[in-house]
PDB file of N, CA, C, O and CB in Angstrom:
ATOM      1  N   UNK A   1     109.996-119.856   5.423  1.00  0.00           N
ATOM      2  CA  UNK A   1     109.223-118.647   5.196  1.00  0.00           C
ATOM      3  C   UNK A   1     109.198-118.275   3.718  1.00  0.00           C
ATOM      4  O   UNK A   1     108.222-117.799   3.139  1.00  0.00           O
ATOM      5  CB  UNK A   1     109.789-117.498   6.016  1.00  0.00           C
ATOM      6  N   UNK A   2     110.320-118.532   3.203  1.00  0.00           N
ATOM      7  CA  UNK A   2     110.218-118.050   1.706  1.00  0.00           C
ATOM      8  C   UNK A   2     109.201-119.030   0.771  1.00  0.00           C
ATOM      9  O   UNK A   2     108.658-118.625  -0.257  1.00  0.00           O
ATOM     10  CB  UNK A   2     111.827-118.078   1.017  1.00  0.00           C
ATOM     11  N   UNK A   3     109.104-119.876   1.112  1.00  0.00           N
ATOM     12  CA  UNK A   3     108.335-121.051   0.321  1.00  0.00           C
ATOM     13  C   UNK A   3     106.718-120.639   0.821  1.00  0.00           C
ATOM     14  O   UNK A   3     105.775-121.054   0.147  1.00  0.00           O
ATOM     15  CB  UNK A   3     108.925-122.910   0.893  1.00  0.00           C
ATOM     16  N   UNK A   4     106.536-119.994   1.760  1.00  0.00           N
ATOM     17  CA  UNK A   4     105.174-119.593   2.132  1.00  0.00           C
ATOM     18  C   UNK A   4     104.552-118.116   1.196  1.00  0.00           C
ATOM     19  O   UNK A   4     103.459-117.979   0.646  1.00  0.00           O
ATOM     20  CB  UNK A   4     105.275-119.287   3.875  1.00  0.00           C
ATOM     21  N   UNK A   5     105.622-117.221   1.278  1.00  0.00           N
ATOM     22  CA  UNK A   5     105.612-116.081   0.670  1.00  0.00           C
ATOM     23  C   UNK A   5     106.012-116.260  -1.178  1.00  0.00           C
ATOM     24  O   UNK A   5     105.782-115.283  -1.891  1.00  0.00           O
ATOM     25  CB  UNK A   5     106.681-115.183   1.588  1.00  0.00           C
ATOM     26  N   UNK A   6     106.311-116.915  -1.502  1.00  0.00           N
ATOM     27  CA  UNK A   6     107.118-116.709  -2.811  1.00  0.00           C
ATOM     28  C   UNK A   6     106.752-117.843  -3.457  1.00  0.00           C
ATOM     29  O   UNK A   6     106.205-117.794  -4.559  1.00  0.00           O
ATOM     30  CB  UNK A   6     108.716-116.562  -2.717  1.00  0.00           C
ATOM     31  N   UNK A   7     106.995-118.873  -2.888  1.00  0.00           N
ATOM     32  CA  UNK A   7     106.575-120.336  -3.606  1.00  0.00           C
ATOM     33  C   UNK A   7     108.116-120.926  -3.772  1.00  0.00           C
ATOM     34  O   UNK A   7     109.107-120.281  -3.428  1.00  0.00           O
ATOM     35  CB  UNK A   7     105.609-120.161  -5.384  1.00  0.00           C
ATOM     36  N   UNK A   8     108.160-122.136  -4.302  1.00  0.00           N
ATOM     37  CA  UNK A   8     108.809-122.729  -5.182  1.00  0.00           C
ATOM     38  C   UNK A   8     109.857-122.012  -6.086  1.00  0.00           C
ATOM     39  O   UNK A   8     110.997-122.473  -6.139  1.00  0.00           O
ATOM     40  CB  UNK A   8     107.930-123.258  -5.827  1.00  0.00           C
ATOM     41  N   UNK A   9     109.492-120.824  -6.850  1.00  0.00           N
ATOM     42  CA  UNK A   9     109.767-120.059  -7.946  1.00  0.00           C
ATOM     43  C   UNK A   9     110.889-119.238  -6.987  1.00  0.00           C
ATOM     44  O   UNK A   9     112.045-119.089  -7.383  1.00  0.00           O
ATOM     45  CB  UNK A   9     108.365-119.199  -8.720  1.00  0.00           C
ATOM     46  N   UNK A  10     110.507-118.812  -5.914  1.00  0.00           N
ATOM     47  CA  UNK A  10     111.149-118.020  -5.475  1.00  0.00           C
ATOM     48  C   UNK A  10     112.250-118.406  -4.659  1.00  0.00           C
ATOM     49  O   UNK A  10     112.972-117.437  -4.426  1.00  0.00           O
ATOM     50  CB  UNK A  10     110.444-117.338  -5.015  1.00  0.00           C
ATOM     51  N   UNK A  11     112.663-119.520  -4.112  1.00  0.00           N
ATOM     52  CA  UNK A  11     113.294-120.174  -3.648  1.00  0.00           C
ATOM     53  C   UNK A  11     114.011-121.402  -4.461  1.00  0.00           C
ATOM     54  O   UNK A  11     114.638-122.256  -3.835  1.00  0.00           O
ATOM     55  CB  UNK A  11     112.624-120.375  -2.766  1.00  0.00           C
ATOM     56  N   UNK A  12     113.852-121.462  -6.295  1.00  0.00           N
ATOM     57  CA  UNK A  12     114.690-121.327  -6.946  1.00  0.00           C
ATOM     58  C   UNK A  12     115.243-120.233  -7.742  1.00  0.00           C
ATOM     59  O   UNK A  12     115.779-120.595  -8.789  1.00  0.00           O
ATOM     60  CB  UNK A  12     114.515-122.020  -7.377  1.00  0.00           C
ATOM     61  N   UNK A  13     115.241-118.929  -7.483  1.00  0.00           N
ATOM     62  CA  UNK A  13     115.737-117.773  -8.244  1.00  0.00           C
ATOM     63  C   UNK A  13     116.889-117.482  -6.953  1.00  0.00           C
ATOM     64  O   UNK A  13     118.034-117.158  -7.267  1.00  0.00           O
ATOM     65  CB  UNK A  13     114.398-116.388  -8.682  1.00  0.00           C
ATOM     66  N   UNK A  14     116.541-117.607  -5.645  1.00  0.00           N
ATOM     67  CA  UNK A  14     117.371-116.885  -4.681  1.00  0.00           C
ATOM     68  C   UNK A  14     118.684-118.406  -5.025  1.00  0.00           C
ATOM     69  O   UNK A  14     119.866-118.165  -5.269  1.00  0.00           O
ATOM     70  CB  UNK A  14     116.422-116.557  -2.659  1.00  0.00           C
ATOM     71  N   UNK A  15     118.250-119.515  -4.977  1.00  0.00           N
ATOM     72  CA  UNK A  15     119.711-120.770  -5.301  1.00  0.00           C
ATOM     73  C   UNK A  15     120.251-120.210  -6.461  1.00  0.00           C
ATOM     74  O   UNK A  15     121.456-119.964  -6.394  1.00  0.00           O
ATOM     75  CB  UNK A  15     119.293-122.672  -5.730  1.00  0.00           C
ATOM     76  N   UNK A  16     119.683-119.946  -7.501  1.00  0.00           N
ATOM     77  CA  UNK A  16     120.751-119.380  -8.890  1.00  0.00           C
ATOM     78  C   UNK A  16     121.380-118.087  -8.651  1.00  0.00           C
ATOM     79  O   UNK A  16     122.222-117.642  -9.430  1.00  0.00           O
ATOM     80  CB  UNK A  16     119.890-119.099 -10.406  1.00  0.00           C
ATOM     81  N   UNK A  17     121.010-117.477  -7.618  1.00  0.00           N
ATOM     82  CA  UNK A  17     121.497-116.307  -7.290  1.00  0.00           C
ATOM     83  C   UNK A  17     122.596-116.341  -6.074  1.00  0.00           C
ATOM     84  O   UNK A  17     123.472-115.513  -5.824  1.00  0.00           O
ATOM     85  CB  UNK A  17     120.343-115.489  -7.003  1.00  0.00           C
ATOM     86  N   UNK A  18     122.311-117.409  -5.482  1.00  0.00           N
ATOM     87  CA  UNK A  18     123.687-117.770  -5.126  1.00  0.00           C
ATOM     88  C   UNK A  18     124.351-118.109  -5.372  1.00  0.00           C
ATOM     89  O   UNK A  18     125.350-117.789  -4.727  1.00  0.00           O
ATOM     90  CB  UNK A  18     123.988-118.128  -4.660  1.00  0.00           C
ATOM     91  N   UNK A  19     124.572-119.211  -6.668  1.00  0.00           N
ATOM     92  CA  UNK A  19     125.249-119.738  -7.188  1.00  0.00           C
ATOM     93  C   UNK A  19     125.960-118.843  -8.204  1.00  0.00           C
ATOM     94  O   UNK A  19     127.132-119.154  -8.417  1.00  0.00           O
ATOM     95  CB  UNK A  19     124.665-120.708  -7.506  1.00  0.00           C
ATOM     96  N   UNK A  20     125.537-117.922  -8.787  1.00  0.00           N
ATOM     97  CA  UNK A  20     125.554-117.393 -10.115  1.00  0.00           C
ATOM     98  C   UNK A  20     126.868-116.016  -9.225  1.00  0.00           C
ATOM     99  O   UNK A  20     127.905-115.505  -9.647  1.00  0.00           O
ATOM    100  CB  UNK A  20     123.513-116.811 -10.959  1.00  0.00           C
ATOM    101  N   UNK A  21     126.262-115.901  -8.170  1.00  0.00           N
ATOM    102  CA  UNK A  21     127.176-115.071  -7.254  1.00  0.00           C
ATOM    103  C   UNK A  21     128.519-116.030  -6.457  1.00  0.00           C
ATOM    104  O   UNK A  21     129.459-115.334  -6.074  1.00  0.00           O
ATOM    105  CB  UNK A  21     126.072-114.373  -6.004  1.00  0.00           C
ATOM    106  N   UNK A  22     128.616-117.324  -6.242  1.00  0.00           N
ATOM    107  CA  UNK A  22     129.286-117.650  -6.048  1.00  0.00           C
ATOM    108  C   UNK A  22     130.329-118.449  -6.699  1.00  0.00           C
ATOM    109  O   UNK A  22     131.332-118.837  -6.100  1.00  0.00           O
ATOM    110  CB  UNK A  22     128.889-117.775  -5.472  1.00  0.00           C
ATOM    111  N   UNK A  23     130.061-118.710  -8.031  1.00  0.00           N
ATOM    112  CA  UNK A  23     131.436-118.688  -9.087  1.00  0.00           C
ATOM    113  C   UNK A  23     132.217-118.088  -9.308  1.00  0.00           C
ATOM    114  O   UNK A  23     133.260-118.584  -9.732  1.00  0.00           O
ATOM    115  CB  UNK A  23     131.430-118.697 -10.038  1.00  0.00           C
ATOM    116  N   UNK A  24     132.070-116.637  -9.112  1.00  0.00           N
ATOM    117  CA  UNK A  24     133.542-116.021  -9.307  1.00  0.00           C
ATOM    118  C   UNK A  24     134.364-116.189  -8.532  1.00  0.00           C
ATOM    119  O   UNK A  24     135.528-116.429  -8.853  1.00  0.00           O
ATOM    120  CB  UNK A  24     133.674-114.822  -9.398  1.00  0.00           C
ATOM    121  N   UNK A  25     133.891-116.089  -7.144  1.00  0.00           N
ATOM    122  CA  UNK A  25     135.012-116.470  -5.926  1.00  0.00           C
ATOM    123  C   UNK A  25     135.134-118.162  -6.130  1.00  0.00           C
ATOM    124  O   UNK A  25     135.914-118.627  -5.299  1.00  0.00           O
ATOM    125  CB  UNK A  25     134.337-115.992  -4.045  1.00  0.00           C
ATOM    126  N   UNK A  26     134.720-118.892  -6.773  1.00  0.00           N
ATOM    127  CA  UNK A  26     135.503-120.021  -6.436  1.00  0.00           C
ATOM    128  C   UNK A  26     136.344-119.872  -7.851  1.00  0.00           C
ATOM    129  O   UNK A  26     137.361-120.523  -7.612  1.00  0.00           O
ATOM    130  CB  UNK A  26     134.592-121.554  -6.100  1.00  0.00           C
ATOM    131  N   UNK A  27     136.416-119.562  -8.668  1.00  0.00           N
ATOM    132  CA  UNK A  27     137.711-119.087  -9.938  1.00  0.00           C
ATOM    133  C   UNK A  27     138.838-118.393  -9.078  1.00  0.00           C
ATOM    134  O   UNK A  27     139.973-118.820  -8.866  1.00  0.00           O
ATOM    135  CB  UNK A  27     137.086-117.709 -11.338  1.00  0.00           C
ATOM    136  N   UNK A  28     138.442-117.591  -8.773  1.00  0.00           N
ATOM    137  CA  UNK A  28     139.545-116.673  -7.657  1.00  0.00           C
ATOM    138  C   UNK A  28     140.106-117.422  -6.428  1.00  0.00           C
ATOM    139  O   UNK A  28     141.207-117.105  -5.979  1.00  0.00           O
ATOM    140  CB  UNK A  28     138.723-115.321  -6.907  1.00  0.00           C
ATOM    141  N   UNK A  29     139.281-118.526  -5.809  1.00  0.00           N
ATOM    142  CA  UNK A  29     140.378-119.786  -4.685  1.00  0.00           C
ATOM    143  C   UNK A  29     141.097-120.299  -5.751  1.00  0.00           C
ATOM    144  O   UNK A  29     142.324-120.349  -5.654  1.00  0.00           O
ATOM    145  CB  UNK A  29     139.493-121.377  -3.669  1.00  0.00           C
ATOM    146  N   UNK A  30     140.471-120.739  -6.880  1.00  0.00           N
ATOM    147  CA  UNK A  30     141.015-121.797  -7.785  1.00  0.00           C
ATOM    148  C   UNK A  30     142.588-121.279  -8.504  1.00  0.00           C
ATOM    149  O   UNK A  30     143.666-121.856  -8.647  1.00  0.00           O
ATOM    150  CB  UNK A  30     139.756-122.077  -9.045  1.00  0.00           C
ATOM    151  N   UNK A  31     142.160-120.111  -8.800  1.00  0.00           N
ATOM    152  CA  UNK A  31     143.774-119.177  -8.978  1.00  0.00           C
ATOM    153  C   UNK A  31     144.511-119.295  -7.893  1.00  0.00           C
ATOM    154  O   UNK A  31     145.606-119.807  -8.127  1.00  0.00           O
ATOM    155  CB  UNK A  31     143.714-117.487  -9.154  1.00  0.00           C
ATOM    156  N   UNK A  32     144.302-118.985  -6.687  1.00  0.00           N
ATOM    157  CA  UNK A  32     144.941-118.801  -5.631  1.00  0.00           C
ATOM    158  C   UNK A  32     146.055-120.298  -5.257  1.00  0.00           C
ATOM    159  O   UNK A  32     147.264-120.521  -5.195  1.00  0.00           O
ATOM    160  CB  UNK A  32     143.740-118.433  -4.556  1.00  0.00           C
ATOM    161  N   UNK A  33     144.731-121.080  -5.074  1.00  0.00           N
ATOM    162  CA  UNK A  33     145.411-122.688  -4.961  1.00  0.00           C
ATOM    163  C   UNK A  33     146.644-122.789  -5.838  1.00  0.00           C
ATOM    164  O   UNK A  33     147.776-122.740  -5.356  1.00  0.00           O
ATOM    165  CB  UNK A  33     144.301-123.976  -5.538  1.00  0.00           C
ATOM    166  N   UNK A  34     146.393-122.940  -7.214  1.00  0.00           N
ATOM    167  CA  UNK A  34     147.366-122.791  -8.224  1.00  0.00           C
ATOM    168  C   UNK A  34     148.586-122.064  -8.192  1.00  0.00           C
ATOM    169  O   UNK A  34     149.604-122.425  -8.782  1.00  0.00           O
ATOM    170  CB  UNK A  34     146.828-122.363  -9.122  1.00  0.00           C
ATOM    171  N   UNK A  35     148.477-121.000  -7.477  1.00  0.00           N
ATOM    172  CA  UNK A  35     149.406-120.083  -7.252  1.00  0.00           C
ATOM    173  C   UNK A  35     150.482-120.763  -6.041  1.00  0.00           C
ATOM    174  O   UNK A  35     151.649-121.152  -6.001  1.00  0.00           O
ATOM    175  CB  UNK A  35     148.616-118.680  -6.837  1.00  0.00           C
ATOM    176  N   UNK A  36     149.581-120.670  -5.314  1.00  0.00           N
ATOM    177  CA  UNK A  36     150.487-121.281  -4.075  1.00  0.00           C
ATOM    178  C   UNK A  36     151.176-122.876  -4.474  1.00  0.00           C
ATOM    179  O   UNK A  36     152.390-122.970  -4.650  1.00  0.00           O
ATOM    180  CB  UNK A  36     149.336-121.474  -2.559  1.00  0.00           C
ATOM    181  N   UNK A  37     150.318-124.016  -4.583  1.00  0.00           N
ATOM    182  CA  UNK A  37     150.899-125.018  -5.620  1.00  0.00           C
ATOM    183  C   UNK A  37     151.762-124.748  -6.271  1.00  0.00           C
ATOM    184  O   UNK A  37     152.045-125.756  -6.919  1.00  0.00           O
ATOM    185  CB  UNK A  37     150.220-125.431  -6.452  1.00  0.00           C
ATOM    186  N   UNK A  38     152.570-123.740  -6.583  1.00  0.00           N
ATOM    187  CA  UNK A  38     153.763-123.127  -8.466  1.00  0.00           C
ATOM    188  C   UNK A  38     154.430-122.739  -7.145  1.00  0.00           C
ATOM    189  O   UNK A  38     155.287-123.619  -7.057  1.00  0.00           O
ATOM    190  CB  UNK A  38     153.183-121.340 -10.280  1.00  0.00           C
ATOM    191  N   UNK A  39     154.513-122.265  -6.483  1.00  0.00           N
ATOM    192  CA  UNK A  39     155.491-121.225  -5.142  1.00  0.00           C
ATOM    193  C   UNK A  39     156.132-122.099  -4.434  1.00  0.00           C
ATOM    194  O   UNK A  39     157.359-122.198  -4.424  1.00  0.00           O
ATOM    195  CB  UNK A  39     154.588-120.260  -3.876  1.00  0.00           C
ATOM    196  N   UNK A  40     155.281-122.861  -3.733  1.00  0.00           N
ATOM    197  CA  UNK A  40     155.657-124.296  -2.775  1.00  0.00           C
ATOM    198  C   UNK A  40     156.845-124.914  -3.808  1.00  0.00           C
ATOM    199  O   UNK A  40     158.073-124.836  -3.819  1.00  0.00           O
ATOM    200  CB  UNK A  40     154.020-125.666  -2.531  1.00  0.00           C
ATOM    201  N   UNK A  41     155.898-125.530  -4.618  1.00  0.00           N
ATOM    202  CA  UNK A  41     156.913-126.459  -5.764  1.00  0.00           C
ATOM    203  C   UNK A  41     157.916-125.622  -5.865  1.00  0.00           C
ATOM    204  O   UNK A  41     158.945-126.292  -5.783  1.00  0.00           O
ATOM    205  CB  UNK A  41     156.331-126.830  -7.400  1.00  0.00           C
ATOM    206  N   UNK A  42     158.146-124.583  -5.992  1.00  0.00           N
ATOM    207  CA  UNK A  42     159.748-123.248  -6.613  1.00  0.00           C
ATOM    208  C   UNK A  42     160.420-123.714  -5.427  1.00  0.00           C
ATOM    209  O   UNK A  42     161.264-124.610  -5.458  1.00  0.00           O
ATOM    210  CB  UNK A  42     159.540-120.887  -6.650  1.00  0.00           C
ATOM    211  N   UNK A  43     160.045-123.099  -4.356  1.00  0.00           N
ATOM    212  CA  UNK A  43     160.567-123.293  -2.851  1.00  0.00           C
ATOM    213  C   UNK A  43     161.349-124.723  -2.641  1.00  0.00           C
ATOM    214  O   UNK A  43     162.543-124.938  -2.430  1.00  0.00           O
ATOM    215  CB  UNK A  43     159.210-123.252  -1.763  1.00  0.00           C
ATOM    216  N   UNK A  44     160.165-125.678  -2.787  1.00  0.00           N
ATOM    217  CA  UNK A  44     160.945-127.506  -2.648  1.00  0.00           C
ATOM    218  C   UNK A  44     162.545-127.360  -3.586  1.00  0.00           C
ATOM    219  O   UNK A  44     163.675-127.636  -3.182  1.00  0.00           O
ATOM    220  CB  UNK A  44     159.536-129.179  -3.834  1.00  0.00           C
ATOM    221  N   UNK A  45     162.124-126.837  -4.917  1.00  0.00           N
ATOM    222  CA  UNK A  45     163.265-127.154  -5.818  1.00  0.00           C
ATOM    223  C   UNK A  45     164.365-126.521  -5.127  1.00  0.00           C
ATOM    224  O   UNK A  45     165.378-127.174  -4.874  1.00  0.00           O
ATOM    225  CB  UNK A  45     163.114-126.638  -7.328  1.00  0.00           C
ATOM    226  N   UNK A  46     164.235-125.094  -4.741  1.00  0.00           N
ATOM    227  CA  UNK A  46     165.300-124.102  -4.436  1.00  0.00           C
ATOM    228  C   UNK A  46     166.261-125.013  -3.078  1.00  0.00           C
ATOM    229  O   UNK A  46     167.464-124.968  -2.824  1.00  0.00           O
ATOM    230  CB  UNK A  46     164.439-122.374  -3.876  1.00  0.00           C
ATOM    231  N   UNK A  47     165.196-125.755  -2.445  1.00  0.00           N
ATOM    232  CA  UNK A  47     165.644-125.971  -1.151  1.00  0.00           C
ATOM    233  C   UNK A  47     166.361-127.525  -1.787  1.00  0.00           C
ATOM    234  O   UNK A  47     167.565-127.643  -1.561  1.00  0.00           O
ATOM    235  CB  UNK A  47     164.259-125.960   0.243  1.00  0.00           C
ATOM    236  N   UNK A  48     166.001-128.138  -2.191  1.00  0.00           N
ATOM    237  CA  UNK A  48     166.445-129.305  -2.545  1.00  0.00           C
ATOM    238  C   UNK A  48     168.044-129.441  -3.289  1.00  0.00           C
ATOM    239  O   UNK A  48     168.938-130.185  -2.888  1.00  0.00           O
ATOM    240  CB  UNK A  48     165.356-129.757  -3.397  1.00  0.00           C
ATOM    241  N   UNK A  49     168.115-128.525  -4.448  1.00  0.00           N
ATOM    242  CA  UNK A  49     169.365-127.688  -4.420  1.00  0.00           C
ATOM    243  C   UNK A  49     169.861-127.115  -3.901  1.00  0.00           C
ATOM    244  O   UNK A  49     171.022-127.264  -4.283  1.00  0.00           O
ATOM    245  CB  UNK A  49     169.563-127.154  -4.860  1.00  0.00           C
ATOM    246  N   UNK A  50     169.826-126.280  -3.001  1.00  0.00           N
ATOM    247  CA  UNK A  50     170.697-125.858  -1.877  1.00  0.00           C
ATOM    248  C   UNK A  50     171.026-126.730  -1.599  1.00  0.00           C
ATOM    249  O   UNK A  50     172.185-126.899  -1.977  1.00  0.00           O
ATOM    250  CB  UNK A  50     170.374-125.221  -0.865  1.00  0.00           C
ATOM    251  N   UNK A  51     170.447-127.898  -0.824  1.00  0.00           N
ATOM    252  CA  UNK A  51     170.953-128.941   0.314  1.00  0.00           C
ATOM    253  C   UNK A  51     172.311-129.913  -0.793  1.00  0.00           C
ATOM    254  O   UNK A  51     173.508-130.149  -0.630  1.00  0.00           O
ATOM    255  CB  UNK A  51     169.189-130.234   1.021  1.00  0.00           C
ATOM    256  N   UNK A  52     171.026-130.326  -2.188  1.00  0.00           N
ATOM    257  CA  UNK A  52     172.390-131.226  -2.806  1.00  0.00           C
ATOM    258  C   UNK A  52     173.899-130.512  -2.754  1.00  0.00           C
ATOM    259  O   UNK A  52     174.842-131.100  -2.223  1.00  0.00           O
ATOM    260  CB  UNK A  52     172.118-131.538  -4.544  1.00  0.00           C
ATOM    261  N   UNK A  53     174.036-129.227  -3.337  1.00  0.00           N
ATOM    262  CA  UNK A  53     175.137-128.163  -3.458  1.00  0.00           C
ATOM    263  C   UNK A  53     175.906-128.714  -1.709  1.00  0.00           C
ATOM    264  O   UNK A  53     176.777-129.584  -1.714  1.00  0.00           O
ATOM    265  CB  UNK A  53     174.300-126.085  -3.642  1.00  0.00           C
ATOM    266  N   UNK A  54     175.616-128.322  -0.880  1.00  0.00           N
ATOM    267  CA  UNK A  54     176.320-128.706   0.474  1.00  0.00           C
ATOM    268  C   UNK A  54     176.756-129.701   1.026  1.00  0.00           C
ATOM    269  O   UNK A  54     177.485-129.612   2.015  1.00  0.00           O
ATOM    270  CB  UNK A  54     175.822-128.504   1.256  1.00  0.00           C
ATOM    271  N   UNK A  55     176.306-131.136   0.362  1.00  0.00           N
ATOM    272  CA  UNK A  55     176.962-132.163   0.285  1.00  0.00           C
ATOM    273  C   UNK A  55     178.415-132.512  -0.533  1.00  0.00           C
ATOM    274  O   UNK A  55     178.905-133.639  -0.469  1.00  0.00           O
ATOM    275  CB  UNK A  55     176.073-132.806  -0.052  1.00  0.00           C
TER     276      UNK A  55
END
């Protein structure tokens, strides 16, 4: 329907407008990932020392 009403033109402004809207949230997973990745890794170490210490 949009390509009937709008053309071409208009159905590339609504893709940059998704896109242009959907970069910030993928910066903000991309932090997130990272975050959790640094936590996990803390966690492995903490646990990995504990266990050596009890041997």
């Amino acid at each position: 329907m949009l390509l009937y009403g709008g053309g071409a033109q208009a159905l590339q402004a609504l893709q940059a407008g998704a896109i242009s809207a959907g970069l910030p949230f993928t910066v903000i997973l991309l932090v997130c990932c990272i975050s959790l990745w640094k936590g996990l890794r803390e966690d492995h170490k903490a646990l990995k020392a504990l266990d050596e210490s009890e041997r």
